[in-house]
C-alpha positions in Angstrom: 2.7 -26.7 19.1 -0.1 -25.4 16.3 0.3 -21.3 15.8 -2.7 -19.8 16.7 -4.2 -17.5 14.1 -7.3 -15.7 13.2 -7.9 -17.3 10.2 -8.3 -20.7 11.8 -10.1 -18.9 15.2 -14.4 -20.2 15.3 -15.7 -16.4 15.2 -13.7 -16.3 11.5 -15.1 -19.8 10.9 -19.0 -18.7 11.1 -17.8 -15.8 8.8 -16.2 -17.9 6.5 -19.6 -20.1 6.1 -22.0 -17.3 6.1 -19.6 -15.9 2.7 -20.0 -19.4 1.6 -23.8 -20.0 1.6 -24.0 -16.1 -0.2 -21.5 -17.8 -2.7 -19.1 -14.6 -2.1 -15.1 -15.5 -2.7 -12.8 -14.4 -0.4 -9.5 -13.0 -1.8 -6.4 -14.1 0.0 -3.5 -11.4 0.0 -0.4 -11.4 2.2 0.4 -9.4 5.5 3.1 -8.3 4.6 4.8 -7.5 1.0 8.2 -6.3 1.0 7.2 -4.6 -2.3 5.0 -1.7 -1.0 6.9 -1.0 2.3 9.7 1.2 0.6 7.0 3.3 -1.3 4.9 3.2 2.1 7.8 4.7 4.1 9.7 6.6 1.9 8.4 7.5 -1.3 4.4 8.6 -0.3 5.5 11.0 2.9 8.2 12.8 0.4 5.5 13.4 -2.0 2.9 14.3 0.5 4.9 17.0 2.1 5.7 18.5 -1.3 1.6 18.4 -2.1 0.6 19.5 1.1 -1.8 22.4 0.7 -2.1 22.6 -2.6 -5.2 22.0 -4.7 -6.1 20.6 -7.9 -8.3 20.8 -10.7 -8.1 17.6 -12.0 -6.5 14.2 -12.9 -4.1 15.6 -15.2 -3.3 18.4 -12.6 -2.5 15.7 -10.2 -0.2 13.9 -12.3 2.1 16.8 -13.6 2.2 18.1 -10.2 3.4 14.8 -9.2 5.5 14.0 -11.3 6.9 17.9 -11.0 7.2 16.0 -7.4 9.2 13.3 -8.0 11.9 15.1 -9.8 12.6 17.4 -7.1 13.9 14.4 -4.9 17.3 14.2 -5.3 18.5 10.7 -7.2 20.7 9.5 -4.1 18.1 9.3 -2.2 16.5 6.8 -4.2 19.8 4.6 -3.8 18.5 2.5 -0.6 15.0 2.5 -2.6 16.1 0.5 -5.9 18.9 -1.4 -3.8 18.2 -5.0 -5.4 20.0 -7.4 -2.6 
């Protein structure tokens, strides 16, 4: 039995020929990577609540504060973040 996807469905198909005859290349990237989803879920909401609010006057701004940030999570809670299994 053939898995059904998008990818392979004829709507996708007609898209994938129109890109072709523009001669526009279509990156492929994964679903899913198990790279981001700690940062997505643990790391980006701490931060966030920290920042909420507060405004900034530029790039340099953003990183101090951010870094200012990321110290004031305490270190064990980065233990299930750099777990290496």
């Amino acid at each position: 039995m053939q898995k059904w996807s998008q990818r392979n469905s004829p709507k996708n198909k007609s898209k994938e020929e129109f890109l072709a005859t523009k001669q526009i290349n279509v990156l492929e990237h994964p679903a899913y990577s198990p790279d981001l989803a700690h940062s997505d879920f643990f790391l980006f909401p701490k931060i966030k609540g920290i920042l909420k609010g507060r405004h900034f006057d530029d790039i340099d701004d953003i990183r101090s504060n951010t870094t200012a940030a990321l110290k004031t999570i305490p270190q064990n809670q980065f233990q299930h973040f750099l777990r290496v299994d």
